[in-house]
GUTOR-569133 format. One record per atom (N, C-alpha, C): atom name; x, y, z; residue in one letter. Coordinates in steps of 0.2 Angstrom, whole numbers, padded with zeros to 4 digits. Example, Ala and Ser with C-alpha at 12.3 -4.5 7.8 and 13.67 -1.06 7.14 Angstrom:
LOVEX atome     X     Y     Z residu
LOVEX     N  0066 -0028  0039      A
LOVEX    CA  0062 -0022  0039      A
LOVEX     C  0066 -0016  0039      A
LOVEX     N  0064 -0011  0035      S
LOVEX    CA  0068 -0005  0036      S
LOVEX     C  0064  0000  0039      S
END
This chain:
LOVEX atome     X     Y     Z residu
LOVEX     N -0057 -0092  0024      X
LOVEX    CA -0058 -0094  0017      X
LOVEX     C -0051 -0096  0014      X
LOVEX     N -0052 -0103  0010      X
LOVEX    CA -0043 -0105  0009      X
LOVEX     C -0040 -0100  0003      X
LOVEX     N -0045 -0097 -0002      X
LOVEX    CA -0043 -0092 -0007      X
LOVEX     C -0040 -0086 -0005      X
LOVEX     N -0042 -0084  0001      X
LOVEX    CA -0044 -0079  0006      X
LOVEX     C -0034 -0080  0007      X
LOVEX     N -0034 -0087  0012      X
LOVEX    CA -0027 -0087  0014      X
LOVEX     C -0021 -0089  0009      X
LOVEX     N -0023 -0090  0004      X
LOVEX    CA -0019 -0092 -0001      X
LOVEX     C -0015 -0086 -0005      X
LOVEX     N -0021 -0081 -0007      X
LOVEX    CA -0020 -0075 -0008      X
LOVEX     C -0013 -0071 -0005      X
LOVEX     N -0016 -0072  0003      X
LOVEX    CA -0010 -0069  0006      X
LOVEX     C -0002 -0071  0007      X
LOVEX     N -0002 -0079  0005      X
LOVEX    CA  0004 -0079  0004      X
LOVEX     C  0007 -0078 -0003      X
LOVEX     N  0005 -0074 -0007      X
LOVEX    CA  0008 -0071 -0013      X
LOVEX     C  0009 -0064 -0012      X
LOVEX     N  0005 -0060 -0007      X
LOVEX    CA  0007 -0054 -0006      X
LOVEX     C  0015 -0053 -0004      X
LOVEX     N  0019 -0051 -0006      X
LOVEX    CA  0025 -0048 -0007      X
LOVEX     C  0028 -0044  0001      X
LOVEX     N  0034 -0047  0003      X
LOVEX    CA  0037 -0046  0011      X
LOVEX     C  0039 -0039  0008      X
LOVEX     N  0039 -0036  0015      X
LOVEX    CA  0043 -0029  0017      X
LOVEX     C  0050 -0030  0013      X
LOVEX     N  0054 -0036  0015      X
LOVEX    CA  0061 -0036  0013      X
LOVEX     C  0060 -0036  0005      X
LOVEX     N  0054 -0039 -0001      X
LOVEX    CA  0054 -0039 -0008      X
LOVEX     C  0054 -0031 -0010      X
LOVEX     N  0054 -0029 -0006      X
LOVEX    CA  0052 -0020 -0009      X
LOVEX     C  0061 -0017 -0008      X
LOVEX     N  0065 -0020 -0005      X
LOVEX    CA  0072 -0016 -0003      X
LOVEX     C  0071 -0016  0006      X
LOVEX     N  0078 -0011  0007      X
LOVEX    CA  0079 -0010  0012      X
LOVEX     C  0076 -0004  0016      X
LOVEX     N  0073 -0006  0021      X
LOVEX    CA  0069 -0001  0024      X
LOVEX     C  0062 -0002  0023      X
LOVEX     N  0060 -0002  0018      X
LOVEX    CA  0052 -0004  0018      X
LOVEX     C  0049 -0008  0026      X
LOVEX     N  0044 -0006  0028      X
LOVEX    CA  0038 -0010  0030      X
LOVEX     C  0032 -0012  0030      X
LOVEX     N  0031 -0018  0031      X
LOVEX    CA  0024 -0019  0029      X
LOVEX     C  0018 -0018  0034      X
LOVEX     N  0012 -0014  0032      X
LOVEX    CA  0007 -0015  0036      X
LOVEX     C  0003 -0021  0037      X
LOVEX     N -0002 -0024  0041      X
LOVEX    CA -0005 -0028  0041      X
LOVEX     C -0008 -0031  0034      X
LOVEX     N -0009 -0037  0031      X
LOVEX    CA -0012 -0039  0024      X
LOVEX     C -0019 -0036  0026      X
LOVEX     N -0024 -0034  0021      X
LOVEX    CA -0032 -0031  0022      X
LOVEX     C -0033 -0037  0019      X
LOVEX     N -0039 -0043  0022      X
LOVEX    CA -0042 -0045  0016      X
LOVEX     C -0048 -0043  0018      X
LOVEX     N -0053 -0048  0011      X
LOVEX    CA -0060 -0045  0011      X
LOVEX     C -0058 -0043  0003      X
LOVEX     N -0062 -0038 -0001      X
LOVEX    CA -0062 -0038 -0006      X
LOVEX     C -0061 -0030 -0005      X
LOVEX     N -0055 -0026 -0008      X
LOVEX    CA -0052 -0020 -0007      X
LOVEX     C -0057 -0016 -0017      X
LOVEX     N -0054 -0013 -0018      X
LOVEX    CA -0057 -0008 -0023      X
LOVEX     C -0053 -0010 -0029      X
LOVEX     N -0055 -0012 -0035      X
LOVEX    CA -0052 -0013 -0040      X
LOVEX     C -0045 -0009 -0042      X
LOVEX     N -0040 -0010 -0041      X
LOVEX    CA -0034 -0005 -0041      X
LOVEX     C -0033 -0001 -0047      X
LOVEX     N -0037 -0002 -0052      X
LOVEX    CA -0038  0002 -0060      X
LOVEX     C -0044  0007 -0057      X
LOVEX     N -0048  0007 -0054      X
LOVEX    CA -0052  0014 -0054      X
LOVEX     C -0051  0019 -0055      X
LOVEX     N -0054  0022 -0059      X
LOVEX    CA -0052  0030 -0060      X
LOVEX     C -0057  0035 -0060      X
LOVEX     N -0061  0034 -0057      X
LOVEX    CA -0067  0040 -0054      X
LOVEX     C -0066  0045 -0055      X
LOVEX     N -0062  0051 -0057      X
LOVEX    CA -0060  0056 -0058      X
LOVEX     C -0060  0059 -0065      X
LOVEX     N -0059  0050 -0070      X
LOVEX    CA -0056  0053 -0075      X
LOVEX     C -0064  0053 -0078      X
LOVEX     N -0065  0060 -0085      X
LOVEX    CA -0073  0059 -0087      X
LOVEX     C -0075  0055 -0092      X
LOVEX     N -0070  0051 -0092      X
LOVEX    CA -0071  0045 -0098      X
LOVEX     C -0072  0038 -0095      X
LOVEX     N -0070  0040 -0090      X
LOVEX    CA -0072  0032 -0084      X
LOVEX     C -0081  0031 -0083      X
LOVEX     N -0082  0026 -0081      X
LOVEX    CA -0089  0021 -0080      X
LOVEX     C -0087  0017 -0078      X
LOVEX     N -0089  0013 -0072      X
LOVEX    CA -0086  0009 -0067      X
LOVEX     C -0090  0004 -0070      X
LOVEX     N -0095  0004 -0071      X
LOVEX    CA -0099 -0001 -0076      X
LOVEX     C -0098 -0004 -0082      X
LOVEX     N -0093 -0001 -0085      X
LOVEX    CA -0091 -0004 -0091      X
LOVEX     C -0084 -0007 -0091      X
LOVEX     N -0084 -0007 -0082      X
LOVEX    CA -0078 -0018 -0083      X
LOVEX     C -0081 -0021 -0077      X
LOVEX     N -0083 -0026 -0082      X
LOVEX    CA -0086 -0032 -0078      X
LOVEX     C -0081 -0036 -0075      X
LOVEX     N -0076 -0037 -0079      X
LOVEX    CA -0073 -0042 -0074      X
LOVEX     C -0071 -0043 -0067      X
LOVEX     N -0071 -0037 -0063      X
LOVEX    CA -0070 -0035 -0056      X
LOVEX     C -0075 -0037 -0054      X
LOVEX     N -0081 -0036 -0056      X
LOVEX    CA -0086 -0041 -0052      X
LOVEX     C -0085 -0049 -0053      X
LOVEX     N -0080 -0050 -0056      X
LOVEX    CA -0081 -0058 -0057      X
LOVEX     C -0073 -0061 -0051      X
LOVEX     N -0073 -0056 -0047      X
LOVEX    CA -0067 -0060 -0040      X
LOVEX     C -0070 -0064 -0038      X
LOVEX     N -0065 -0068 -0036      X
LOVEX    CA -0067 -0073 -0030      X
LOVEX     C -0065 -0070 -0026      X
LOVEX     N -0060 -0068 -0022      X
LOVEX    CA -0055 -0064 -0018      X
LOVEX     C -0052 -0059 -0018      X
LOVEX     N -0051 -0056 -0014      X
LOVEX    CA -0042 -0052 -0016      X
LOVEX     C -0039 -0050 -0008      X
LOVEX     N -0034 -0048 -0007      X
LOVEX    CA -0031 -0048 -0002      X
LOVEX     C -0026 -0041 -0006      X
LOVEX     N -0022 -0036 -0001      X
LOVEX    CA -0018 -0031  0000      X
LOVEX     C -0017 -0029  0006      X
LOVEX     N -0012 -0024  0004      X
LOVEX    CA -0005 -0024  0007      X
LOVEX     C -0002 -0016  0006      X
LOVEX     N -0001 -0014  0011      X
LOVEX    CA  0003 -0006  0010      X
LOVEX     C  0010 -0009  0014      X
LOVEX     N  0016 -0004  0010      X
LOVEX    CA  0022 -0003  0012      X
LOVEX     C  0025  0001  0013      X
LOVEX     N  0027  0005  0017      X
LOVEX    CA  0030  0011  0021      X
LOVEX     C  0038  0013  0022      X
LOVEX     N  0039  0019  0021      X
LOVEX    CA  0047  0019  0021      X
LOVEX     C  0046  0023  0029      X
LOVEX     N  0050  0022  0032      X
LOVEX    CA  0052  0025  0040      X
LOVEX     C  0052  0033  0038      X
LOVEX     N  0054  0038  0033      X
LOVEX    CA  0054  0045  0031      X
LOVEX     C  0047  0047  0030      X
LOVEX     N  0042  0043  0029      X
LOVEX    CA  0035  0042  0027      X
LOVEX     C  0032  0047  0021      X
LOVEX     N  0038  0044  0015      X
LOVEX    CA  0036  0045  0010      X
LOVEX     C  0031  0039  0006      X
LOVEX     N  0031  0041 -0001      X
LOVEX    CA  0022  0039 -0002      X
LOVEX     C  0024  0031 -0002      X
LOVEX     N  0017  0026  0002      X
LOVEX    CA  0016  0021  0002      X
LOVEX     C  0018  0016 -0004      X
LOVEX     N  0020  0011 -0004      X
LOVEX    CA  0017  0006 -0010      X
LOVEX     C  0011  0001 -0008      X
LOVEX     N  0011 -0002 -0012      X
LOVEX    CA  0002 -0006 -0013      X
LOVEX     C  0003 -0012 -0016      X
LOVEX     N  0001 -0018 -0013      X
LOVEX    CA  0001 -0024 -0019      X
LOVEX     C -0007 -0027 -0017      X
LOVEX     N -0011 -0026 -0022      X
LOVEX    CA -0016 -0031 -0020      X
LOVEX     C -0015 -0038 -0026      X
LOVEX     N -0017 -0044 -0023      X
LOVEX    CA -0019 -0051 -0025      X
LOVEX     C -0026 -0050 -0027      X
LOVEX     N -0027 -0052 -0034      X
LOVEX    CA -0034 -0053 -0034      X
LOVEX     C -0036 -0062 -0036      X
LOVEX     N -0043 -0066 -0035      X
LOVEX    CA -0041 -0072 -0037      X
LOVEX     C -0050 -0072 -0042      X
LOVEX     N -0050 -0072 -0049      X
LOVEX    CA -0055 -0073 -0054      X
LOVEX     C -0058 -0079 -0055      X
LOVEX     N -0063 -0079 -0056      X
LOVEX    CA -0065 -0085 -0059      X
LOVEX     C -0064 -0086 -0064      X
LOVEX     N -0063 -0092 -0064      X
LOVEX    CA -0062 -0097 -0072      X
LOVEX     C -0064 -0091 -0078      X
LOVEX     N -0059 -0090 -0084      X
LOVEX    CA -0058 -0085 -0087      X
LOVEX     C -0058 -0077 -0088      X
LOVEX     N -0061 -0075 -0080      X
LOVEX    CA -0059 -0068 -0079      X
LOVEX     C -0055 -0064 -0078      X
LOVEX     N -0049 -0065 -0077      X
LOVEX    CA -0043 -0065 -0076      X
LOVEX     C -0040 -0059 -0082      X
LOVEX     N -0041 -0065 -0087      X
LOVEX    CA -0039 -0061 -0097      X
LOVEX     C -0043 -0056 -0096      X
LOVEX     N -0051 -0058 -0092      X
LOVEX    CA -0055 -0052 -0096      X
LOVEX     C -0052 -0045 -0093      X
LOVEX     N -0051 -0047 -0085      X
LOVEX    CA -0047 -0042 -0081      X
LOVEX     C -0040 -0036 -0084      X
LOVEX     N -0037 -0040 -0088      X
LOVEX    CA -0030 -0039 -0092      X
LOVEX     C -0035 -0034 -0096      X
LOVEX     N -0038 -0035 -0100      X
LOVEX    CA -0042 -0032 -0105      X
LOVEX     C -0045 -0025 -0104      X
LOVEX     N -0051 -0026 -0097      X
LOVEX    CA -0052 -0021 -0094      X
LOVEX     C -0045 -0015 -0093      X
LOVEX     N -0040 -0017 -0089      X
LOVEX    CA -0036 -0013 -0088      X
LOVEX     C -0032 -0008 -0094      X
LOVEX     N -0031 -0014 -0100      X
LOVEX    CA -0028 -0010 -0104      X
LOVEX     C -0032 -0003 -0107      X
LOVEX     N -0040 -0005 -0107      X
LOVEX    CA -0048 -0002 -0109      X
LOVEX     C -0048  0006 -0105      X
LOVEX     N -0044  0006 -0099      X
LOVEX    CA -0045  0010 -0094      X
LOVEX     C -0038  0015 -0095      X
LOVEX     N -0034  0012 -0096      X
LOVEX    CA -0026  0015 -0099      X
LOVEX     C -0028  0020 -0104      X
LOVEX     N -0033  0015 -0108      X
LOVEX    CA -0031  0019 -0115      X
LOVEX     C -0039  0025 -0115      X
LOVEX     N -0042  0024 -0111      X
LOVEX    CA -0048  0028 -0110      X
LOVEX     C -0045  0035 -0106      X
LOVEX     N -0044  0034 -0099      X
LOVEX    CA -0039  0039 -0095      X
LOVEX     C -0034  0040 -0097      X
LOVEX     N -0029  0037 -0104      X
LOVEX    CA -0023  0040 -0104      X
LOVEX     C -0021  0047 -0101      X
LOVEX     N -0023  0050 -0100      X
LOVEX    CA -0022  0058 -0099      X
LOVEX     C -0030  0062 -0096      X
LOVEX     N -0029  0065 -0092      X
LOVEX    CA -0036  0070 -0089      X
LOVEX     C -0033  0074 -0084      X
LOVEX     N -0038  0077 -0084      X
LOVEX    CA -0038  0084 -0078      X
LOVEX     C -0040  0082 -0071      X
LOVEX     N -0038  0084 -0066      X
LOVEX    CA -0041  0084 -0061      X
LOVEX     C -0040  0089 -0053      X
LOVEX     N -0042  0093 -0052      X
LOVEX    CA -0044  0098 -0049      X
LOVEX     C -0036  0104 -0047      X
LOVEX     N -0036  0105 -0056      X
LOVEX    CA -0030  0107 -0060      X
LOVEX     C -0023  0105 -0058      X
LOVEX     N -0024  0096 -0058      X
LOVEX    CA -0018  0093 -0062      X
LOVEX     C -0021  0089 -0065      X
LOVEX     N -0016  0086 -0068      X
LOVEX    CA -0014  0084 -0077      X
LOVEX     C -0012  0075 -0075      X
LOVEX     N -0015  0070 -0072      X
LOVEX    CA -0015  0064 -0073      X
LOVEX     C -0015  0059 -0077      X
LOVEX     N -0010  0056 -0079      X
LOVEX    CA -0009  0054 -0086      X
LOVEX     C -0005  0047 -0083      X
LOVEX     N -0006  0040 -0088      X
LOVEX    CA -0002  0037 -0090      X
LOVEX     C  0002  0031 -0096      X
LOVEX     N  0008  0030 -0095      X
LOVEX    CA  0009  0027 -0101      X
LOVEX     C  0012  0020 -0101      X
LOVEX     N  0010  0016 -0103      X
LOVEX    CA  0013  0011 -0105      X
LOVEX     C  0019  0011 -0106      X
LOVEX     N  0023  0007 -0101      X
LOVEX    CA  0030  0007 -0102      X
LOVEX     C  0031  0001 -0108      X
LOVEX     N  0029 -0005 -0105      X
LOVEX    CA  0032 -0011 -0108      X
LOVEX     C  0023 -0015 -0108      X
LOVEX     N  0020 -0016 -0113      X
LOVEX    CA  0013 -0022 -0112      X
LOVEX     C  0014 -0031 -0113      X
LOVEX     N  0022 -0030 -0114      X
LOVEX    CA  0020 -0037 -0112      X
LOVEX     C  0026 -0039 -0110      X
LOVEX     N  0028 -0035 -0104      X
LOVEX    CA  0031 -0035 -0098      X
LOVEX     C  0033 -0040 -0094      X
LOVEX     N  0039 -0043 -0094      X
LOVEX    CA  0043 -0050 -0091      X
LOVEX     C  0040 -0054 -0096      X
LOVEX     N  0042 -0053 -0100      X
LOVEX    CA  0039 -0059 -0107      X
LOVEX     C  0033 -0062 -0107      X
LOVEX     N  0027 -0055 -0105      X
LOVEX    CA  0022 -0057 -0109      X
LOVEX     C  0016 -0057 -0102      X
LOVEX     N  0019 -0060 -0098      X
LOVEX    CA  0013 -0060 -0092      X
LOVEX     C  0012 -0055 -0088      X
LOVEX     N  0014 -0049 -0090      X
LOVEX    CA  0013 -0044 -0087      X
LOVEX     C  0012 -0036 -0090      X
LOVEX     N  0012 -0033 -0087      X
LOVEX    CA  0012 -0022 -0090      X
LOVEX     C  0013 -0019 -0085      X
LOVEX     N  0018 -0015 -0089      X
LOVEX    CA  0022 -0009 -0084      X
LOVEX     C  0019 -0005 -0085      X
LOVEX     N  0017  0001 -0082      X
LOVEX    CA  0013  0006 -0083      X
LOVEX     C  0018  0011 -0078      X
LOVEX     N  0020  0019 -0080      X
LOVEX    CA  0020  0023 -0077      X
LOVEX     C  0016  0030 -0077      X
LOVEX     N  0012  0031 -0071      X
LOVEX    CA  0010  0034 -0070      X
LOVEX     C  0012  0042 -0066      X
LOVEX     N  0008  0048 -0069      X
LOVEX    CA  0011  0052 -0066      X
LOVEX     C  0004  0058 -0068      X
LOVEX     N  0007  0063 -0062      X
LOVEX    CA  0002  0068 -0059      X
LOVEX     C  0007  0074 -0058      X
LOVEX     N  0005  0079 -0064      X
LOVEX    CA  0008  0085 -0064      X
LOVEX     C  0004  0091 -0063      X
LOVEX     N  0007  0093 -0057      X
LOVEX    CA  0003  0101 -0053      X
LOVEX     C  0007  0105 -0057      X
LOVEX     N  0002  0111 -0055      X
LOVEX    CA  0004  0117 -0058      X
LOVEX     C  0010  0121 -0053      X
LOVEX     N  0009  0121 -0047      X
LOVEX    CA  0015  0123 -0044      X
LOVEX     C  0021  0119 -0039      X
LOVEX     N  0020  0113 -0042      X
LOVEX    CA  0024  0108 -0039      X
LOVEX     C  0028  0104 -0042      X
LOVEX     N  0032  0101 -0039      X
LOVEX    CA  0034  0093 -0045      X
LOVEX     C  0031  0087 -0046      X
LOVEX     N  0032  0086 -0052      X
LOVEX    CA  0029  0081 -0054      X
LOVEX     C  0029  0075 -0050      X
LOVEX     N  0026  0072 -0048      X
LOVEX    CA  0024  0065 -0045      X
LOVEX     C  0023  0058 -0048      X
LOVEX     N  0029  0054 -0049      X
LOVEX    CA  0027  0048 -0053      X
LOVEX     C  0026  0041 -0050      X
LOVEX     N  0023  0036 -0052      X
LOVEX    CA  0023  0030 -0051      X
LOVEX     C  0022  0026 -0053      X
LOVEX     N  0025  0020 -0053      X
LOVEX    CA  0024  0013 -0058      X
LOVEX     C  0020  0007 -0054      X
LOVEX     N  0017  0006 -0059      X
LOVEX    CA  0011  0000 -0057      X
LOVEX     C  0014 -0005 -0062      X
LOVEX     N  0012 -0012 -0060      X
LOVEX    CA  0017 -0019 -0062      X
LOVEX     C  0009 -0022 -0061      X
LOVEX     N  0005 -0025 -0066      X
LOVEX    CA  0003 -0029 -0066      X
LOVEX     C  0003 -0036 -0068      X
LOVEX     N  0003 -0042 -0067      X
LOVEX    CA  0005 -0049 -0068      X
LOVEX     C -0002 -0054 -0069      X
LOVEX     N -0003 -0059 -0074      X
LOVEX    CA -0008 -0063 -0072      X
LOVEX     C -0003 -0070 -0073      X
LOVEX     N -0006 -0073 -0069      X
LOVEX    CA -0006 -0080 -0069      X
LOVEX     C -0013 -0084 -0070      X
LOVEX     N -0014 -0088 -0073      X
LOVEX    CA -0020 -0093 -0071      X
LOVEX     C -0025 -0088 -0069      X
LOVEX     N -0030 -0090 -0064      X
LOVEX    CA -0035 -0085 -0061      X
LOVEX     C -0032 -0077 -0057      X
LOVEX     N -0023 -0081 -0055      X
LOVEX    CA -0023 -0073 -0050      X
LOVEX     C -0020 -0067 -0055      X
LOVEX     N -0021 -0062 -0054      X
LOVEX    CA -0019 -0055 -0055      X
LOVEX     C -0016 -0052 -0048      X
LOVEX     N -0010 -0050 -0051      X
LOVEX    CA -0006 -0048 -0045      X
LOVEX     C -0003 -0038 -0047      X
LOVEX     N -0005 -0034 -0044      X
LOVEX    CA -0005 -0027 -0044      X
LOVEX     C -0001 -0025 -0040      X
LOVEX     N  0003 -0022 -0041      X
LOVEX    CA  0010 -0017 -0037      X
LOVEX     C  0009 -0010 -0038      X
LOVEX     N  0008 -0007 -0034      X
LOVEX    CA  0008  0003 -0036      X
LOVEX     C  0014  0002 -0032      X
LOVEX     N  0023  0005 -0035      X
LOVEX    CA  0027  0010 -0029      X
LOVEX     C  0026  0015 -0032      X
LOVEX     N  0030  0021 -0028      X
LOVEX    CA  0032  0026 -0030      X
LOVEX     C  0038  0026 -0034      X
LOVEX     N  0042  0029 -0038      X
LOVEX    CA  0047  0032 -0045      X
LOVEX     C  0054  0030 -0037      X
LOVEX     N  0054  0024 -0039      X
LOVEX    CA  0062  0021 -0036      X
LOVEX     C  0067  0024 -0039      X
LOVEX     N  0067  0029 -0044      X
LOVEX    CA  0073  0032 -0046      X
LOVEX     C  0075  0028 -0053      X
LOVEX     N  0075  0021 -0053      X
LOVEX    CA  0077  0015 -0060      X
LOVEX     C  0074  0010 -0060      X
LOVEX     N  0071  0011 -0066      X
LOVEX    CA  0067  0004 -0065      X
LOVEX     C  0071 -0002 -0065      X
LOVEX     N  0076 -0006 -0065      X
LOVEX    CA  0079 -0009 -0063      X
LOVEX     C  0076 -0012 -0057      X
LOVEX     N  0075 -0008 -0052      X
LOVEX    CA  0073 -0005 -0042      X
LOVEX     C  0065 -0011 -0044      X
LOVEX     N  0060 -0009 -0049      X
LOVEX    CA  0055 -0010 -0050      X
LOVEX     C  0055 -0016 -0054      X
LOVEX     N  0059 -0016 -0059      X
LOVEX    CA  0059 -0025 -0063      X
LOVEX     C  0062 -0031 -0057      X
LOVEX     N  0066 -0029 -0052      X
LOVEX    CA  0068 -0034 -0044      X
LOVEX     C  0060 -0034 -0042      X
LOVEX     N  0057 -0031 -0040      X
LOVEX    CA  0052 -0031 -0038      X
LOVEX     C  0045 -0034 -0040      X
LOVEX     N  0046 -0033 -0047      X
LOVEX    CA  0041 -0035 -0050      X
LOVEX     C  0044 -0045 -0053      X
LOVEX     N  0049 -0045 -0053      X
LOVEX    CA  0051 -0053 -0052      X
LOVEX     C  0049 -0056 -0047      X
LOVEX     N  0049 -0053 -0042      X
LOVEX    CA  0049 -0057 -0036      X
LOVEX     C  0039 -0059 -0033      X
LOVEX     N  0036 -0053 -0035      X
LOVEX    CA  0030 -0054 -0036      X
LOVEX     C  0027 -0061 -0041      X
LOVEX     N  0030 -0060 -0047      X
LOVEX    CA  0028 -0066 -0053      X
LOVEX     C  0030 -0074 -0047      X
LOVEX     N  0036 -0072 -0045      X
LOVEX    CA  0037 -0078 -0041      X
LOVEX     C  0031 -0080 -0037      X
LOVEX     N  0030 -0075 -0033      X
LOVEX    CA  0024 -0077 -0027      X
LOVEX     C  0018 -0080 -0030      X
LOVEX     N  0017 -0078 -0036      X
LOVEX    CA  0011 -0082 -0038      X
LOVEX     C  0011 -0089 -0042      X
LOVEX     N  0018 -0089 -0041      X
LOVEX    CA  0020 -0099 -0044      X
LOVEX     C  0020 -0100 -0049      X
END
């Protein structure tokens, strides 16, 4: 499928994440909408359509050699207008899940920046706090272009400086 291989050349090299990262194989086929939240009690997986309006997506896991936690970048590719509705859903999901319980931790996210690298994009960080642990956080980068949307889940690089490199270099892949 030429969407199919087109996709994958937008997914993001081991070397766009830093040094040390590697890439697993690309998955294509159509992976699971990277905004799900099944856990949280205000989610309905039916009330965002626009996931059913893919044409494509293709993803990507990155790994550190100390096999600390993964990064993730899926491509996804919309049909004619679905794309915005896509942006819409995700912010609908932000602000529905902003914060929930789940099997006594405290899963919440915030909106860093919503119109993030001037506008085509949202920072989002993410974070999961247990009760006898530290806290675990994570930033997500998502990007539209025309029909694609492009999704980045790393883990807490320390500065997002780490994560605006990375989230450039992604907007590039999509041209």
């Amino acid at each position: 499928m030429n969407a199919e291989r087109s996709g994958l050349s937008m997914l993001l090299g081991a070397g766009d994440l830093g040094a040390g990262w590697r890439a697993d194989e690309a998955r294509p086929g159509l992976p699971p909408w990277p905004w799900e939240q099944d856990d949280c009690p205000d989610y309905q997986s039916s009330d965002y359509t626009a996931k059913s309006h893919r044409r494509a997506a293709v993803e990507r896991y990155y790994r550190l050699p100390d096999g600390s936690s993964p990064a993730l970048h899926i491509v996804e590719t919309y049909e004619p207008g679905w794309a915005e509705r896509n942006v819409d859903d995700v912010r609908t999901v932000l602000r529905r899940c902003a914060s929930y319980l789940v099997n006594g931790s405290r899963v919440s996210f915030d909106i860093i920046d919503p119109h993030y690298l001037g506008g085509v994009g949202l920072l989002v960080k993410g974070r999961i706090a247990h009760a006898d642990t530290p806290t675990t956080a994570r930033y997500f980068v998502m990007v539209k272009r025309d029909e694609k949307v492009s999704t980045i889940s790393l883990p807490d690089l320390g500065n997002q400086a780490a994560v605006d490199t990375i989230a450039a270099k992604a907007v590039a892949r999509l041209g």
